[in-house]
TIRO-493109 format. One line per 8 residues: number of its first residue (from 1); for each residue x, y, z of C-alpha. Coordinates in nm, 2 decimals. Layout:
BEGIN
NUM	X,Y,Z; ...
***
This chain:
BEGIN
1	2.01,-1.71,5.18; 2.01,-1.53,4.86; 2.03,-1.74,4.51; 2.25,-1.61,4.26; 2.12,-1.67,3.88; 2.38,-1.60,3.60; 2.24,-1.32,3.40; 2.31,-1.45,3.06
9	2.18,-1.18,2.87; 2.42,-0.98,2.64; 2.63,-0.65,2.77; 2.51,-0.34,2.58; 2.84,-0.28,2.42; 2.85,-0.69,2.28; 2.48,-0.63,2.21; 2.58,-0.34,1.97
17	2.81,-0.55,1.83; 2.63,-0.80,1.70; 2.32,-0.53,1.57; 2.61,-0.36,1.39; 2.71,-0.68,1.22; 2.43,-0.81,1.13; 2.28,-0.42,1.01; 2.64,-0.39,0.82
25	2.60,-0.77,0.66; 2.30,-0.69,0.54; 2.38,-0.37,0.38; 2.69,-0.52,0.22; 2.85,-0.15,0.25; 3.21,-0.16,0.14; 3.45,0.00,0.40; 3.79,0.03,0.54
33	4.01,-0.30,0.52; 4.04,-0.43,0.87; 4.24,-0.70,1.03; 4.61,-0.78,1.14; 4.76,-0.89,1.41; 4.68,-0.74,1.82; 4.52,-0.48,1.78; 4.50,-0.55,1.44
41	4.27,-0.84,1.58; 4.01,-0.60,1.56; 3.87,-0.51,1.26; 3.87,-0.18,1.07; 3.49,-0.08,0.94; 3.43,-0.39,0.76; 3.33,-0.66,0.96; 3.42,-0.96,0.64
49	3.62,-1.23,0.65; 3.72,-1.10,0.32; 3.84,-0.76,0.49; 4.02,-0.92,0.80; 4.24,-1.16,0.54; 4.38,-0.83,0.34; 4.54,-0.67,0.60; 4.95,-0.87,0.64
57	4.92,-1.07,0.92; 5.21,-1.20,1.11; 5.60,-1.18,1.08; 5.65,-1.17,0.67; 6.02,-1.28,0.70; 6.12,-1.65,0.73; 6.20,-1.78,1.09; 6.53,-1.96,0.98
65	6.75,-1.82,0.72; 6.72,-1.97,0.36; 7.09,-1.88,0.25; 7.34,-2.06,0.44; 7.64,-1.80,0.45; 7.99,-1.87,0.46; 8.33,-1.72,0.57; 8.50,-1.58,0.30
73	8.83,-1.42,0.37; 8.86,-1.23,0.00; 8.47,-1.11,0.10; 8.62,-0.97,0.45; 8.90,-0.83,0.31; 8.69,-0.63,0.00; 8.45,-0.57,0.32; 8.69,-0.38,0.55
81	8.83,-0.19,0.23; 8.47,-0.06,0.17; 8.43,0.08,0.56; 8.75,0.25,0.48; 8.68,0.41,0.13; 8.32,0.49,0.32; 8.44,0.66,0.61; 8.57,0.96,0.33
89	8.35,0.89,0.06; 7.95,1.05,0.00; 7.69,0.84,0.16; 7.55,0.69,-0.16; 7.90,0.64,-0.29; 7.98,0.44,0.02; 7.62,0.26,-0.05; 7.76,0.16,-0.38
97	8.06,0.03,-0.23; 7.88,-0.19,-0.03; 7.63,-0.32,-0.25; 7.95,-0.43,-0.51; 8.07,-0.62,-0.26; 7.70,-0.75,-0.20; 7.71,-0.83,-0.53; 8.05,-0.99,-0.59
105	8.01,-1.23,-0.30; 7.63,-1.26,-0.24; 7.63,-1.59,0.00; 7.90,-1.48,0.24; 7.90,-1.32,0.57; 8.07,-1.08,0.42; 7.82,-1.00,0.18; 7.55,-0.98,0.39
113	7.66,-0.76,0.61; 7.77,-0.51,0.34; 7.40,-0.58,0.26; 7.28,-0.42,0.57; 7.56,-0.16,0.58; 7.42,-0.07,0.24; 7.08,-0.01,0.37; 7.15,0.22,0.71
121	7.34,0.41,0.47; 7.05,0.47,0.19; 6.83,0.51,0.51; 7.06,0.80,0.67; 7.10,0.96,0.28; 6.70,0.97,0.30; 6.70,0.77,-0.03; 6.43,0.52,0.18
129	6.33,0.35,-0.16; 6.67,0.12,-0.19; 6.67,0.16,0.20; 6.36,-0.07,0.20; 6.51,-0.28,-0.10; 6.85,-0.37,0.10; 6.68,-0.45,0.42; 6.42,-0.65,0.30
137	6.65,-0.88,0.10; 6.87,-0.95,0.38; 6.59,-1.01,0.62; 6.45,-1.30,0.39; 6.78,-1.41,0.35; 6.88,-1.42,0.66; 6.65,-1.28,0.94; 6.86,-1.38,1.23
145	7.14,-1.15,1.13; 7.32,-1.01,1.39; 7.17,-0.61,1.30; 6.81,-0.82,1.23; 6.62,-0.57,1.45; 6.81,-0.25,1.41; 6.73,-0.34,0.99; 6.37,-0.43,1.09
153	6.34,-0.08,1.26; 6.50,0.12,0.98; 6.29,-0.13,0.75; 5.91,-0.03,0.92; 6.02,0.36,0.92; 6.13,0.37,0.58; 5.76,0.18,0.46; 5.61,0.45,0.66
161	5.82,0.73,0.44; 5.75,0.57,0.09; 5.40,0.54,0.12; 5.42,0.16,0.17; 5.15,0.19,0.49; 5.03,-0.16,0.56; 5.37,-0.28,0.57; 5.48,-0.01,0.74
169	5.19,-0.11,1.00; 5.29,-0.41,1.04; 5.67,-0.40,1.07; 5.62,-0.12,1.35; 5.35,-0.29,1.55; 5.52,-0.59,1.54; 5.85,-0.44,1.73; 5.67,-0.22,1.96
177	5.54,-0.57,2.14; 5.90,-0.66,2.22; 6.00,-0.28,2.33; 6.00,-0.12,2.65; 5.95,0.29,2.73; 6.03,0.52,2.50; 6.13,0.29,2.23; 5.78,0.08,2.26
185	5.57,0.42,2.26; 5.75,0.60,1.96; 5.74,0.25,1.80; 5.35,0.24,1.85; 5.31,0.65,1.75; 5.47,0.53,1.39; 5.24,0.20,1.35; 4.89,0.41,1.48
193	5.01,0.63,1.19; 5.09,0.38,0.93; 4.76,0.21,1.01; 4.53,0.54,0.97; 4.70,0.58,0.66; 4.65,0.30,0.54; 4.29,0.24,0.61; 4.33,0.05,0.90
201	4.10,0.31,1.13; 3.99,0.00,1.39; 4.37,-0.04,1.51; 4.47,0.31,1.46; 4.24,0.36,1.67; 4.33,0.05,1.91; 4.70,0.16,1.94; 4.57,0.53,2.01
209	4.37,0.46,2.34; 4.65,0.26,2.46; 4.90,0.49,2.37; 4.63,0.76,2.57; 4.64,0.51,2.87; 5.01,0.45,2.86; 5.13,0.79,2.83; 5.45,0.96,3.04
217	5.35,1.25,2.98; 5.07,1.51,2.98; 5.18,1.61,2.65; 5.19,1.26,2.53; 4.85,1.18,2.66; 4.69,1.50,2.51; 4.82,1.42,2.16; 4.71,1.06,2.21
225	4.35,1.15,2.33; 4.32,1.43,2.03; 4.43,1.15,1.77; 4.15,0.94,1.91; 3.89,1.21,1.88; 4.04,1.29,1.54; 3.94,0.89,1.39; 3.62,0.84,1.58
233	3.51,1.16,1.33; 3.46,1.03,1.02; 3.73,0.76,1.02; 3.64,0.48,1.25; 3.39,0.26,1.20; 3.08,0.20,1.46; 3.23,-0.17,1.48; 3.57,-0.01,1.55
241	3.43,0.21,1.87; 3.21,-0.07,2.01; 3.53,-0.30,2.03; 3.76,-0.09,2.16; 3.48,0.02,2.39; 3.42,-0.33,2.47; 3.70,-0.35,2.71; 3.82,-0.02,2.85
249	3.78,0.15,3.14; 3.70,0.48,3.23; 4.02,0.52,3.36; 4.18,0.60,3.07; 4.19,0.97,2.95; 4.05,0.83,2.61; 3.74,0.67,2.75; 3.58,1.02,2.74
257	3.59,1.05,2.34; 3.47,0.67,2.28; 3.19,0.67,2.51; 3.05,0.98,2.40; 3.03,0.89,2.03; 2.94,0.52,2.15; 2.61,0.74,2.28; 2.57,0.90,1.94
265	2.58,0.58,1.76; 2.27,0.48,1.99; 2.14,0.77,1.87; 2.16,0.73,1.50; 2.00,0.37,1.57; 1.72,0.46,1.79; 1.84,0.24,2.06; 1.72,0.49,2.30
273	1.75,0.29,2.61; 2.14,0.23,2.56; 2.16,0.55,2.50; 2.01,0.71,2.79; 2.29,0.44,2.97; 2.55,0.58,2.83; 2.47,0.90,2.87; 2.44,0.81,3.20
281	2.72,0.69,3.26; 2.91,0.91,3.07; 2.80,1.18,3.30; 2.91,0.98,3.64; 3.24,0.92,3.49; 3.32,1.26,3.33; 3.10,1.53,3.46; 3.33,1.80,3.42
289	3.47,1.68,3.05; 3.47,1.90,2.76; 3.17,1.70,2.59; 2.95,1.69,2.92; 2.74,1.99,2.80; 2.68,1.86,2.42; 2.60,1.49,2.65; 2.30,1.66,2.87
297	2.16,1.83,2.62; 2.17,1.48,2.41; 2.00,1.31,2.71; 1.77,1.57,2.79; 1.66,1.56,2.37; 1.57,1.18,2.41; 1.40,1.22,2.70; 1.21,1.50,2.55
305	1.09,1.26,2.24; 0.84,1.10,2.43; 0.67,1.47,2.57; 0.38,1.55,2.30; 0.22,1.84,2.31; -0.06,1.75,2.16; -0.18,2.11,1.99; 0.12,2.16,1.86
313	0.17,2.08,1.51; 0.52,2.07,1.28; 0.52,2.20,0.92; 0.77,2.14,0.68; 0.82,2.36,0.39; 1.05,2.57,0.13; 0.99,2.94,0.27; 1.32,2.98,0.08
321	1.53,2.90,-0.25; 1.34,2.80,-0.56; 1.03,2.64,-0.44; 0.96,2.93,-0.20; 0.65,3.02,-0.43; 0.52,2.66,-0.35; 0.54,2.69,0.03; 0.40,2.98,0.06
329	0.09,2.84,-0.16; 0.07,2.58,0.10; 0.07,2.76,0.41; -0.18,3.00,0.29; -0.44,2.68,0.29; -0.31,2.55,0.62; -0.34,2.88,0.80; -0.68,2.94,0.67
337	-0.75,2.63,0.76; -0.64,2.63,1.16; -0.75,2.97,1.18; -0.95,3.03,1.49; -0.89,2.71,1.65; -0.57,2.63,1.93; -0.36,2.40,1.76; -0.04,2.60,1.78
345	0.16,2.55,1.42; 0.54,2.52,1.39; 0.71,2.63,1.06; 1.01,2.54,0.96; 1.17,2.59,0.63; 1.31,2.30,0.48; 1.54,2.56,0.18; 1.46,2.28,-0.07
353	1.75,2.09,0.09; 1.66,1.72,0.20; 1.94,1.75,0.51; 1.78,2.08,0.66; 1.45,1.90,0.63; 1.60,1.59,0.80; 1.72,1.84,1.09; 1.36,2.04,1.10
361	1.17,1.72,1.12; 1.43,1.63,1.48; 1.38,1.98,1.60; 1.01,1.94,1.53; 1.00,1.60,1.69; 1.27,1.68,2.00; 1.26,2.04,2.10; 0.87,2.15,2.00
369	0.67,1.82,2.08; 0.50,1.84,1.79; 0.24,1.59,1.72; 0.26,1.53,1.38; 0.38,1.72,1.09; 0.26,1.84,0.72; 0.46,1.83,0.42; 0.72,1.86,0.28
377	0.65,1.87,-0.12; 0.95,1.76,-0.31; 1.05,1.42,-0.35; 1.37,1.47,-0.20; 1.29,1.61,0.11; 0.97,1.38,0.12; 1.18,1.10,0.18; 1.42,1.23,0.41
385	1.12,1.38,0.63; 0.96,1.02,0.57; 1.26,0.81,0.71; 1.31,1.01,1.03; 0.95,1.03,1.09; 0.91,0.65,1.11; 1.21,0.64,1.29; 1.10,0.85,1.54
393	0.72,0.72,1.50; 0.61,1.10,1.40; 0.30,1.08,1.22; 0.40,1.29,0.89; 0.13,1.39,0.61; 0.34,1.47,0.33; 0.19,1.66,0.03; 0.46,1.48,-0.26
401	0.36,1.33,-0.57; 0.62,1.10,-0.55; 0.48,0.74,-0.59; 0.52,0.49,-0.31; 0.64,0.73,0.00; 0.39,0.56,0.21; 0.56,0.23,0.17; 0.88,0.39,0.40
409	0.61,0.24,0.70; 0.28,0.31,0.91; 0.35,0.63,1.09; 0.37,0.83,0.71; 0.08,1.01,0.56; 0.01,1.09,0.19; -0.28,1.34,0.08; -0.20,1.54,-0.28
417	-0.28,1.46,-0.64; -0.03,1.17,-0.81; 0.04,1.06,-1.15; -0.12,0.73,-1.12; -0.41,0.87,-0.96; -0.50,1.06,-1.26; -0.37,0.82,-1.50; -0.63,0.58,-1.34
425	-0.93,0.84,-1.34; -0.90,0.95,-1.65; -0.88,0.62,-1.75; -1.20,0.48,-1.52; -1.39,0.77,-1.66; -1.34,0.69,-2.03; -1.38,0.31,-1.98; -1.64,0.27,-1.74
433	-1.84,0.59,-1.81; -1.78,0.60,-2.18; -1.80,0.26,-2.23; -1.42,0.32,-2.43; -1.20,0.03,-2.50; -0.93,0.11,-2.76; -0.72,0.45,-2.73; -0.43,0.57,-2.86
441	-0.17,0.83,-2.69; 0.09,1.09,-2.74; 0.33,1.21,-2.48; 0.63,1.37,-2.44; 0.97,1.22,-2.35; 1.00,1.37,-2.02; 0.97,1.13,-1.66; 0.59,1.29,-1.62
449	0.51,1.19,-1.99; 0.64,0.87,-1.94; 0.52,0.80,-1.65; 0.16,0.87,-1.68; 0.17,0.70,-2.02; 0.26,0.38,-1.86; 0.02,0.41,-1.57; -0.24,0.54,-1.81
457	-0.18,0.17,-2.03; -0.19,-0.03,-1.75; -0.52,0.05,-1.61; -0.65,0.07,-1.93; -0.55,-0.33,-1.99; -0.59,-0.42,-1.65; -0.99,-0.29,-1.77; -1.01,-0.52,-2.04
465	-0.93,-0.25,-2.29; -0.65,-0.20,-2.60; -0.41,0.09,-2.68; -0.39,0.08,-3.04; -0.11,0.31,-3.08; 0.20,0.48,-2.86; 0.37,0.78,-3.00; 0.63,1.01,-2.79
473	0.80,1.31,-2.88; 1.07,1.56,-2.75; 0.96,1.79,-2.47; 1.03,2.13,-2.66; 0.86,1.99,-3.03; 0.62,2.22,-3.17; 0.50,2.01,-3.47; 0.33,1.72,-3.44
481	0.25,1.62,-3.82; 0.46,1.31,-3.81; 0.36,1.21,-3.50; -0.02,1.24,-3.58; 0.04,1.08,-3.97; 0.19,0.78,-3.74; -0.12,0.73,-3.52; -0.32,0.72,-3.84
489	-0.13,0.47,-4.03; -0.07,0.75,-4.29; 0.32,0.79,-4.24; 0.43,0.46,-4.38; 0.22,0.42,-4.67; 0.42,0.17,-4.80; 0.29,-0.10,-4.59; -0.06,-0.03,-4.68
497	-0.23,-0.28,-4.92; -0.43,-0.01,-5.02; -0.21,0.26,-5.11; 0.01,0.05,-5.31; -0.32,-0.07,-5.51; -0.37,0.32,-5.54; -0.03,0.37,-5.68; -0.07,0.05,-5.92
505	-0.38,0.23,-6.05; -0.23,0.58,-6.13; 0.03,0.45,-6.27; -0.20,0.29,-6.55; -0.43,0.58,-6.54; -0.14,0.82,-6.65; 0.07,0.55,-6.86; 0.20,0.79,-7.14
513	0.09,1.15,-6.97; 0.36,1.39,-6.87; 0.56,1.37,-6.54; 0.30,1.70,-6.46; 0.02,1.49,-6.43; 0.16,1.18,-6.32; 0.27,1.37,-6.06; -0.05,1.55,-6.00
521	-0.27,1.22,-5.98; 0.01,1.09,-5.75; -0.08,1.35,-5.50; -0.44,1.34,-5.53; -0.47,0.98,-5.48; -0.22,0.98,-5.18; -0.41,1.26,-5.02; -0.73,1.04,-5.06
529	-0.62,0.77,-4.84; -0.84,0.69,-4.53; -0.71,0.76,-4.22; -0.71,0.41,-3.98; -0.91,0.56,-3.67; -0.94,0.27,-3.47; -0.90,0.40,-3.12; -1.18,0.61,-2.91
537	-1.01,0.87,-2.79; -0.61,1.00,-2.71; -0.46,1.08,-2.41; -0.21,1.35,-2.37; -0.04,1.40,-2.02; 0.15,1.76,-2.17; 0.10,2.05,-2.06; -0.20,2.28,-2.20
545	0.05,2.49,-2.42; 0.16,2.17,-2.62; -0.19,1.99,-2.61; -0.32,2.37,-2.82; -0.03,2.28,-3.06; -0.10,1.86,-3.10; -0.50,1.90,-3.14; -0.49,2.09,-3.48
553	-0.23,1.81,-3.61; -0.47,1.55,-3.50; -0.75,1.74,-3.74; -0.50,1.81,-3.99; -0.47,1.37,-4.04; -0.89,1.39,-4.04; -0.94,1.28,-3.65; -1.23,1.43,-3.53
561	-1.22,1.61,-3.19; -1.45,1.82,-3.18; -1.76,1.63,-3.20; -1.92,1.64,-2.92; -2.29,1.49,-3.05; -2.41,1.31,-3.31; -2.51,1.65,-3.48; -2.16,1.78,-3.44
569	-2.05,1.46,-3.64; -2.34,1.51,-3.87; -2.23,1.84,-3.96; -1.87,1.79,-4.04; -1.99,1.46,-4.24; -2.18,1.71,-4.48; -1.87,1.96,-4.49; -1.60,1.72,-4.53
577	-1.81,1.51,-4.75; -1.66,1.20,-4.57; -1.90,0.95,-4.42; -1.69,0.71,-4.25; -1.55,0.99,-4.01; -1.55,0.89,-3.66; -1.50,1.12,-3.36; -1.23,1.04,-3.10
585	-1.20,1.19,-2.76; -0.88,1.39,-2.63; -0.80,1.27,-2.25; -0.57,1.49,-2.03; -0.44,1.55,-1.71; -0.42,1.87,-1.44; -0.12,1.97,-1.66; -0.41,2.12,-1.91
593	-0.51,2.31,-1.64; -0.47,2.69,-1.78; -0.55,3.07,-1.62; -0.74,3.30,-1.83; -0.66,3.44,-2.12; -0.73,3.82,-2.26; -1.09,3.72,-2.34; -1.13,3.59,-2.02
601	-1.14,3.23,-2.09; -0.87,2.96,-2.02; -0.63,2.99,-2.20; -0.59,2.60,-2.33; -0.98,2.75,-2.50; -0.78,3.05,-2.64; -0.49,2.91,-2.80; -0.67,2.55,-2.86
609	-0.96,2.65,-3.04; -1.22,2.44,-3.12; -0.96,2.20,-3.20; -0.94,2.13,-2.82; -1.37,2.11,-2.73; -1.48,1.77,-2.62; -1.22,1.72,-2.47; -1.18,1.59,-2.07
617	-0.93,1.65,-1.84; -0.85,1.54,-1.47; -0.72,1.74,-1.22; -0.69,1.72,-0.77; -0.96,2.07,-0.76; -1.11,2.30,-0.95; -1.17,2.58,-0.83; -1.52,2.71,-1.01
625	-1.66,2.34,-0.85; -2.06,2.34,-0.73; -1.90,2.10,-0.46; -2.03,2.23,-0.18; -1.66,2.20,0.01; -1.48,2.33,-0.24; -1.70,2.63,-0.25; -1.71,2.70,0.09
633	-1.33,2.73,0.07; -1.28,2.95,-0.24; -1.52,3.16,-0.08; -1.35,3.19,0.25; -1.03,3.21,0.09; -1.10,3.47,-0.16; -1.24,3.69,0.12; -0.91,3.65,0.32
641	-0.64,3.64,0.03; -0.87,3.86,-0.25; -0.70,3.63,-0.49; -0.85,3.27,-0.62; -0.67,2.94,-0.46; -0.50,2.72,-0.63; -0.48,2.31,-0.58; -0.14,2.37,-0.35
649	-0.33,2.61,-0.13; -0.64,2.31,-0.19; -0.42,2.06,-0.04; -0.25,2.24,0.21; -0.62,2.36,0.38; -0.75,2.02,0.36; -0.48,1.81,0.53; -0.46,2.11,0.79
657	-0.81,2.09,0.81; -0.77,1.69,0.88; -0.57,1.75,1.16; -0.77,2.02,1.34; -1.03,1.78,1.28; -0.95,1.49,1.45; -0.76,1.77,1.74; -1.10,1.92,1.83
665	-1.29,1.57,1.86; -1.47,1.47,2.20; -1.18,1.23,2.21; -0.86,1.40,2.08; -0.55,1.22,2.08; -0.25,1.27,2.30; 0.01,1.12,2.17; 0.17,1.00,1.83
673	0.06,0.70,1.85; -0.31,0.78,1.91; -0.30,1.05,1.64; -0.17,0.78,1.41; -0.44,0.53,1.41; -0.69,0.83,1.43; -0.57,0.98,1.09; -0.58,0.58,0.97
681	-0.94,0.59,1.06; -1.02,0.89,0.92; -1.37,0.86,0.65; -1.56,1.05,0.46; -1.40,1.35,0.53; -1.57,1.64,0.30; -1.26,1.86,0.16; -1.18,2.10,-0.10
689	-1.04,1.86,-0.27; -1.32,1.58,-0.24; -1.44,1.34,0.00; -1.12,1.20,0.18; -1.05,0.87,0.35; -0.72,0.69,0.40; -0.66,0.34,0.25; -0.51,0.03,0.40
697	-0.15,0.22,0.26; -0.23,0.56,0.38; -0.29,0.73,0.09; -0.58,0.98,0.08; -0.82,0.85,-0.16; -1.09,1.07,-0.32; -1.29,1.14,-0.63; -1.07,1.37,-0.84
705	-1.26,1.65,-1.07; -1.35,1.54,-1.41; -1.33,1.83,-1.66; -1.47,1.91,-1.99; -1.39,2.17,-2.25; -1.62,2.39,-2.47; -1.58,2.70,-2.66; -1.71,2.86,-2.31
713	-1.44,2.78,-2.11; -1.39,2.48,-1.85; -1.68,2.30,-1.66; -1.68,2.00,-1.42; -1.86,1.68,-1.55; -2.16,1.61,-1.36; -2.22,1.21,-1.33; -2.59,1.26,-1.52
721	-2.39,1.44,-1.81; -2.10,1.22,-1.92; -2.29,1.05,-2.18; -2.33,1.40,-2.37; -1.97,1.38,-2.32; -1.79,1.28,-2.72; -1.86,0.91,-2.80; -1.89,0.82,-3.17
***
């Protein structure tokens, strides 16, 4: 004896039901308006309460009529003599006929139905606006009139012609459940109609698949079935399909279309056990269907997901459009980097485009096996790449600045140089090293400039220290006198107690003299006034082109830069005569970074001068490093490219590098999920770049190259030198 236990659990078509309800509440997306009466019991793409109470429900006429009318013989007799003038007259004419008598006896028999005679007549004239106006009056006045559903009919069609689509909907549905045959199924053709234009796509869609399963004709079920495709394609909601799927059987022609694009819905979510079912079944049902092809190749691509090859590895990059420089930069580093060893590399160029890097990153994941990818670069396509990748738990090493990409979950990667790395270095270097606590800063208002300023000002604060003063300026400025007078306290003079005791004291001085000399001593004294220096040092996150324009500004206001010593000082103390000069340190990021000049050196040395020595800079490599690593690539890459790398190709070795690494290990992994946690555990890994390990976020953490500048060119600071390093 066998016991039968009631499986309780929900069907895959209810169970998407409810994940789409709760995925839709949560996104509060607006949508379609759905609602109305069967099948307008089932929603269009909003699943609201809010959205089912907008669409007309119900008969909107009264059930009994609210005008009690009478026999009127004088109505009957102006009555018959306006069927006699109309039988001659022009339709509209006759119209107006009728409507006088409408008007001349309103609550009579008589009246009404020259009411409704009225209104066939507009309706036959095409003139559907006063069609629509005579019908519905007499249908509130009196909806069991004699003519009530031939006016009702006429009423729903002429909606449908004026635009007016949820009535229209609503009249026409609403008679098609009393019709029979041809009547019921033209009836329902005109409401499926009304609805889809009028945003009701969920019982469009209903009235469509039973107009498919109803059908006479083969003609009538191919245009049923082709309507059906038509609103599952962008029009229909994935609450509309699931519904409708809910109950049908694969008996009807349109069964086909729903259960197909039920399977890609599974698809977009991930559910990729519902999906393989109704793939499945799709293929028992309707082996030989137009879509059979497109649903074996679906199947056989989710099967596929879970078969790694694991040598195989995806890239991501622009080998097109206008970042096609940057990729190739990139996969100069990772080829150099794999070369020799048997990790097979895919490349796929994303074009710059965030949706062609959303399809590389399936065809990566799907059809190549790949066991995890590098890139992309933009922020754009980052994300994109990002979202699939933890959908599809692809371990992805992205090379983007953009902050926070790791955050998108555990299966995504981040090694490459970012503005609040650099912000803190810099910052660390000056505070900790230098022993700095008060700064000052000058960016441009661009989102880089910004940005770094504000991460720049946070880690200073968060170190105990001060910025003593903030001032931005347009991207494209080429003076900075304003600026640098500001930083000084020598812009707004008037607020200085000192200044205004100045200007007291030449006005006393030159009481009686000429306005010459009044003048003269004006200037003198004005020009005498102490610049307030009471930061350490500046920091400037511009590129090198604007910091060689701002540094001789800075010395223009009397702040020292180029002081590197205590002699240095010493010496401009005697040529300035000024004692109470103090040197300040200028603070950049890899934006300084510069090629050579003419003379060979940078050319930040070139165009800055000596206005720009002392100064320390940050950047992700530099590329005349002692750094062991970093030498050992710039030699190997010189002697395969003759050219010197740059920090793209620098990043693009190392993470390849990473990932042959952990490939070639006595235990490699072989699968995603293995390769995930093995890049997780990844320390101490000795790069290009700098010693590498991946923090509890996954970003690759490392100690950037510090950089100073003298009239020699660009060196990297040594930890045993960076006391030599400005200071006051």
């Amino acid at each position: 004896m066998h016991t039968h236990t009631m499986d309780v659990r929900p069907s895959p078509r209810r169970a998407l039901l409810v994940a789409l309800t709760l995925l839709m509440t949560a996104c509060k997306t607006p949508s379609a308006v759905g609602g109305g009466s069967s099948p307008g019991h089932s929603s269009g793409s909003s699943s609201s309460q809010k959205g089912r109470d907008d669409v007309p429900q119900g008969d909107p006429f009264p059930t009994k009529p609210s005008v009690e009318a009478r026999k009127d013989e004088q109505a009957d007799r102006a009555l018959a003599q306006a069927i006699a003038q109309a039988e001659t007259a022009p339709r509209k004419q006759a119209a107006e006929s009728f409507l006088a008598v409408r008007k001349a006896y309103p609550e009579t028999t008589a009246g009404q139905e020259a009411l409704y005679r009225a209104g066939v007549l507009f309706y036959d004239s095409q003139d559907f606006a006063n069609a629509r106006k005579s019908f519905n009056e007499l249908l509130f006045e009196n909806p069991l009139h004699p003519q009530a559903a031939d006016a009702k009919r006429r009423l729903g069609r002429a909606a449908l012609e004026v635009g007016a689509y949820r009535d229209a909907y609503q009249m026409l549905y609403s008679l098609a459940e009393n019709a029979q045959g041809d009547e019921r199924a033209q009836l329902l053709e005109q409401a499926a109609q009304a609805a889809e234009k009028a945003g009701l796509f969920g019982q469009a869609l209903q009235i469509s698949v039973d107009l498919a399963g109803n059908a006479r004709t083969p003609e009538a079920q191919q245009a049923a079935v082709a309507r059906v495709q038509q609103l599952v394609e962008g029009r229909a909601g994935f609450m509309d399909v699931a519904r409708v799927m809910e109950e049908l059987s694969p008996s009807n022609p349109a069964w086909p279309v729903l259960s197909f694009k039920l399977a890609r819905i599974y698809y977009h979510l991930r559910d990729w056990t519902r999906l393989e079912e109704t793939l499945n079944r799709f293929l028992a049902e309707a082996p030989n269907h137009p879509f059979a092809g497109q649903a074996r190749e679906l199947l056989a691509r989710a099967t596929r997901r879970v078969e790694v090859r694991s040598k195989t590895v995806g890239v991501l990059l622009p080998m097109s459009g206008k970042y096609k420089a940057v990729g190739e930069a990139v996969l100069r580093g990772v080829k150099l980097a794999l070369a020799g060893s048997d990790v097979e590399l895919v490349v796929k160029d994303t074009q710059g485009d965030m949706n062609v890097t959303g399809q590389a990153l399936e065809q990566l994941a799907f059809d190549e096996g790949a066991i995890a990818v590098l890139g992309p670069i933009t922020s754009d396509e980052s994300r994109r790449a990002a979202l699939l990748a933890e959908e599809l738990q692809v371990p992805l090493l992205t090379l983007t600045r953009q902050e926070d990409i790791t955050n998108i979950g555990p299966f995504i990667f981040r090694n490459m140089l970012t503005n609040s790395a650099q912000a803190q270095a810099i910052a660390d270097f000056a505070m900790k090293q230098k022993g700095f606590k008060s700064f000052a800063m000058l960016y441009p208002n661009l989102p880089y400039g910004v940005e770094l300023a504000n991460d720049f000002w946070d880690h200073v604060v968060r170190n105990g220290g001060q910025v003593r003063g903030a001032e931005t300026y347009d991207h494209d400025q080429t003076t900075f006198t304003s600026e640098a007078k500001k930083l000084v306290g020598r812009y707004y003079l008037e607020d200085r107690l000192d200044y205004v005791e100045g200007v007291r004291e030449v006005q006393q001085q030159t009481s009686g003299q000429d306005a010459f000399r009044r003048r003269k001593a004006m200037e003198k004294m004005k020009g005498n006034v102490e610049p307030i220096v009471d930061f350490d040092a500046i920091f400037i996150p511009d590129e090198w082109k604007r910091v060689s324009l701002v540094a001789p500004a800075l010395a223009v206001e009397d702040i020292v830069t180029n002081a590197c010593d205590a002699r240095d000082l010493e010496r401009i103390r005697k040529t300035t005569g000024k004692k109470d000069l103090k040197t300040v340190m200028l603070l950049g990021t890899n934006a300084w970074s510069s090629g050579k000049g003419a003379s060979g050196l940078p050319e930040l040395v070139e165009r800055g001068g000596k206005f720009v020595t002392c100064s320390v800079y940050v950047d992700g490599f530099f590329v005349d490093s002692q750094r062991p690593a970093t030498q050992r690539f710039v030699k190997a890459y010189r002697k395969e490219y003759n050219a010197d790398p740059s920090l793209l190709e620098a990043y693009g070795y190392d993470s390849a590098r990473m990932v042959r690494q952990l490939l070639e290990s006595k235990q490699p992994p072989t699968s995603r999920g293995e390769f995930r946690e093995a890049l997780a555990n990844l320390k101490d890994f000795d790069g290009a770049t700098g010693k590498t390990a991946f923090d509890e976020k996954r970003e690759a953490r490392k100690p950037l190259f510090l950089l100073s500048v003298d009239n020699k060119g660009v060196n990297e600071v040594q930890q045993d030198k960076t006391a030599a390093l400005g200071g006051s």
